[in-house]
N, C-alpha and C positions, 0 to 999 in steps of 0.2 A: 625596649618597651615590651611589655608583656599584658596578656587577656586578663582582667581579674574581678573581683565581685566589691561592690560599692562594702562591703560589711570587712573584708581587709583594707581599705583604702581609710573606712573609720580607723582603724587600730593604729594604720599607721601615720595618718593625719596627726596625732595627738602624740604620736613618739616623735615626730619630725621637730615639732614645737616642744617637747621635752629635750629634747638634746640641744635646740637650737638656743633655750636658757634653761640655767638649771635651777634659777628658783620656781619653776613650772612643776605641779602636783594637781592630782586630780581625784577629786571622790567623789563617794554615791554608793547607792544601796546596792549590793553586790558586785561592783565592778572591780574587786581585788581578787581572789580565793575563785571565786566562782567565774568570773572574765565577762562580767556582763548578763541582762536577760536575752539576748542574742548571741553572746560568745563575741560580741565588738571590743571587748576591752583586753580578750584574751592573749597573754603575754607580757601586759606593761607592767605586772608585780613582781614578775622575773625580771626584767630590762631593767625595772629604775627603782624596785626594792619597795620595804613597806611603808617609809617619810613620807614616799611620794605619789604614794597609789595604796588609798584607803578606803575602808568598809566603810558607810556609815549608817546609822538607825534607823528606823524607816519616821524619820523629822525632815521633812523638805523646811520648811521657817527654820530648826535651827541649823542643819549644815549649810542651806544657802547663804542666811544672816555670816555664819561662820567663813565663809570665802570668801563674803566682802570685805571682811574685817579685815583679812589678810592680803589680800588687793592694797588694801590701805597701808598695810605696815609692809609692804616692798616684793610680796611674794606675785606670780601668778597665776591665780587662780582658775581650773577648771571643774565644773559642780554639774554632775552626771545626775539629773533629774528622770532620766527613766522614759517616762511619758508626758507629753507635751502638758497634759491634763491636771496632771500632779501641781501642775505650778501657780495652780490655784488656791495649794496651801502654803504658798510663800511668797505673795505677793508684796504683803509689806517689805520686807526687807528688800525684796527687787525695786520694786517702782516708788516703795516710802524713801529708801536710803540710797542702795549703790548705784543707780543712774541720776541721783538728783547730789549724791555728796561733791563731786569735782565742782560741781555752778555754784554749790553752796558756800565751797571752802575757797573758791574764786580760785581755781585751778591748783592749789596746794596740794591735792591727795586726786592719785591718777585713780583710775578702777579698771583696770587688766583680769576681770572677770568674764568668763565666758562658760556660756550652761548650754549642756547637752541633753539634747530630748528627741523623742521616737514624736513621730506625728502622722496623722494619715490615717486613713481607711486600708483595713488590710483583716483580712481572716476573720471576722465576723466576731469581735472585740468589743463591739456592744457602745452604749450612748457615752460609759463614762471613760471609754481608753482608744477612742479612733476620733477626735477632733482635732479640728485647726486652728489654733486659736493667734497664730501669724498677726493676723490685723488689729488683735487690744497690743499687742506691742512694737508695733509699725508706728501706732501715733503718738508713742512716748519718746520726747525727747530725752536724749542722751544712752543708745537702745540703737546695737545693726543688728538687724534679722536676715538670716544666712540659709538659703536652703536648697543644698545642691543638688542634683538629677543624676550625675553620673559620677564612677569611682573616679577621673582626672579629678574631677571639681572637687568630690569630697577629702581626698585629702589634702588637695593644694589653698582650697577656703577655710578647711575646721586648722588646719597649721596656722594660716595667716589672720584667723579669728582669734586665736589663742595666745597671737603675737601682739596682738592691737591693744591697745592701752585704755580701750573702751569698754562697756562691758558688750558685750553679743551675746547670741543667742540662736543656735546652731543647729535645724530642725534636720532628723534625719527620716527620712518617710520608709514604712517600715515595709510598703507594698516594692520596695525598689533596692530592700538588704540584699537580694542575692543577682542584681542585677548588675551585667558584666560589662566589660568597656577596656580600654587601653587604659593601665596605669604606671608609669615611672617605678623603679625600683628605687631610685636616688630620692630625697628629700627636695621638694620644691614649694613653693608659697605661688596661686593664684588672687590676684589683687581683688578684696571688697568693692563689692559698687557699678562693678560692669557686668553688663549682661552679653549675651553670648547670641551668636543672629544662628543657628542653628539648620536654619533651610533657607535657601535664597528662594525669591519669589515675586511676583510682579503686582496680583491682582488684589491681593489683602495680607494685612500683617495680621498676625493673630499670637496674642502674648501667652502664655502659659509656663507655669510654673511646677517645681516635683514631680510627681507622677504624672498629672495632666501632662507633661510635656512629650509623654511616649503615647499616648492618645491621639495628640493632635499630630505628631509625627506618622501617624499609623493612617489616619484622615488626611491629613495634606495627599500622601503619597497616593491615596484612592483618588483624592480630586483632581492630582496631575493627569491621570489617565485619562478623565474629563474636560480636559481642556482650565483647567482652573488651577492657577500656580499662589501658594499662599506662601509666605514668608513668616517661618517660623521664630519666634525671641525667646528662651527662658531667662529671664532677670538672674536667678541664679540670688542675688541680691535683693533682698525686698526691700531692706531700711538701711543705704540709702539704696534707692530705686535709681537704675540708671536710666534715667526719663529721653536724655540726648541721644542713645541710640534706638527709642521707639519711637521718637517722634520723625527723626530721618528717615525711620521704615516708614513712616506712613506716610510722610511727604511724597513718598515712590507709589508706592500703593493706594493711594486715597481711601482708605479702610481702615479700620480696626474690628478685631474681637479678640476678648478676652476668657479664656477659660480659669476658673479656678474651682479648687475644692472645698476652700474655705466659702461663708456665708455670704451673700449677696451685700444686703443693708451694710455702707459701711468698709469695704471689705477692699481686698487689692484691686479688684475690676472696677470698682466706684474711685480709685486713685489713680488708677491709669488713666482710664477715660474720662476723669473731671481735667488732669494734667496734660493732657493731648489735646482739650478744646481751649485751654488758655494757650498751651504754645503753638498751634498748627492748623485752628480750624479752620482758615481758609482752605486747607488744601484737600477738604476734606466733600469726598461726592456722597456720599450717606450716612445715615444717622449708624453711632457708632452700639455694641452691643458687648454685652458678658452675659459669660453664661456659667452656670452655679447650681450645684444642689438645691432642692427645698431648705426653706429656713425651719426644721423639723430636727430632733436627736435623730443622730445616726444610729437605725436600726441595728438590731442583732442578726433578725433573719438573714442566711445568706442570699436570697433571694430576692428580698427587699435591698440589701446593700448595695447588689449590683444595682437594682432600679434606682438606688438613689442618687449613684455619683452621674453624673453627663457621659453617657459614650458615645462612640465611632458616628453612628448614624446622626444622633441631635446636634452632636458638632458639625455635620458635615451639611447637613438640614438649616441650619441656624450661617452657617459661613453662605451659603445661597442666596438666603434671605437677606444679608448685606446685600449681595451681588446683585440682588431685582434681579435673582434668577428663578423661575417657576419651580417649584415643588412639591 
């Protein structure tokens, strides 16, 4: 085991699933010649040549369209979309075609598509390249939404996204590229769909996802000293949502809060907390809470940006206030 940063653990999440079959290829707009707008992709044109790791135009609609088609005729496709935002110009072919063809063909034609994108608030990137747009594709059937916090996670989920015979959709947050952790030298696959309990804790579970999840680790650890132990979860998994181990947590804890970065209306904190009052509300001592950005574009100001995301203090402010604890 070795220290390493979440932006090798990308590189090498996608060679792992490149070796692991070899009809696996993966394009997008610089990710060959140049190794990515991050340097994430850098190496895979060496390792596995030009068939299999190509330039493409700057056309999100036609190379996305173009991956699924291949999806279809046997290949696996991986479709390096850049930024989460972008994929606003290739919606049809996403949500028109390749998660709606296997229902349609009544399971004849698999779709082993899966798209890579930057997401998140990070360096002052302005309204149209730091969104989350996580939740339009959480409610579409045939659609896993994958978005790891740490290097383990990321190469062992974008591997095992890349392996699944579904399409996915593989958010990588770009405030957490050089953010370091234990990672395996060896190839390994960690399983879709489970989330990870992150901090054990007595008095509130509190969910969070991507970057939020070093936020509220940073906040839990101040509340411990306060006498207030919070039970940390990152889903890790958004679509599917592993709902059975947050609703255990709060069977323990008679609490929830949920932190996200994406928008309130709608959004992952309105799907956890609607699915914890159908499974568990008895056990529940207070009304439950998310906490969220304004529903507002994400400023360019850096000054404005930081006031816009939730930090340290409103999380810990807000976790109280479950608590009927004076503030």
């Amino acid at each position: 085991m070795r220290n390493s940063k979440i932006l090798i653990a990308m590189r090498e999440g996608v060679a792992a699933a490149m070796r692991a079959d070899e009809t696996t290829f993966i394009v997008g707009e610089g990710i060959a010649n140049r190794g990515g707008v991050f340097t994430e992709s850098v190496g895979l044109l060496e390792k596995f040549g030009p068939e299999r790791v190509m330039d493409m135009p700057l056309s999100e609609n036609a190379f996305l369209g173009m991956c699924a088609g291949a999806a279809m005729c046997g290949s696996r496709a991986v479709c390096d979309i850049m930024f989460s935002d972008f994929l606003t110009l290739a919606m049809s072919p996403l949500v028109d075609q390749a998660i709606k063809i296997p229902y349609m063909s009544g399971g004849q034609f698999r779709m082993p598509l899966t798209i890579l994108a930057f997401c998140g608030i990070s360096g002052s990137n302005g309204a149209q390249h730091s969104q989350s747009l996580y939740p339009w594709f959480m409610q579409m059937p045939g659609i896993k939404v994958v978005m790891p916090a740490t290097p383990y996670d990321m190469k062992g989920l974008l591997a095992s996204a890349i392996l699944d015979d579904n399409v996915a959709i593989v958010l990588r947050h770009r405030a957490l590229i050089h953010q370091e952790g234990e990672l395996p030298e060896e190839d390994y696959f960690v399983p879709l769909g489970r989330a990870e309990v992150v901090r054990q804790g007595t008095d509130v579970t509190v969910v969070a996802a991507g970057a939020m999840r070093y936020r509220l680790f940073k906040a839990a650890e101040i509340l411990s000293q306060q006498g207030i132990e919070v039970e940390l979860i990152d889903p890790r998994t958004l679509m599917p949502l592993d709902t059975d181990t947050i609703a255990e947590s709060v069977k323990k804890t008679n609490h929830l809060v949920v932190v996200d970065e994406a928008y309130s209306p709608c959004g992952l904190g309105a799907e956890i907390i609607a699915t914890v009052q159908e499974k568990v509300f008895d056990y529940l001592d207070a009304p439950l809470k998310r906490i969220h950005p304004p529903s507002v574009p994400v400023p360019f100001s850096p000054n404005l940006e930081q006031a816009y995301l939730p930090d340290t203090e409103m999380i810990m402010r807000d976790i109280k206030k479950v608590l009927s604890i004076n503030v």
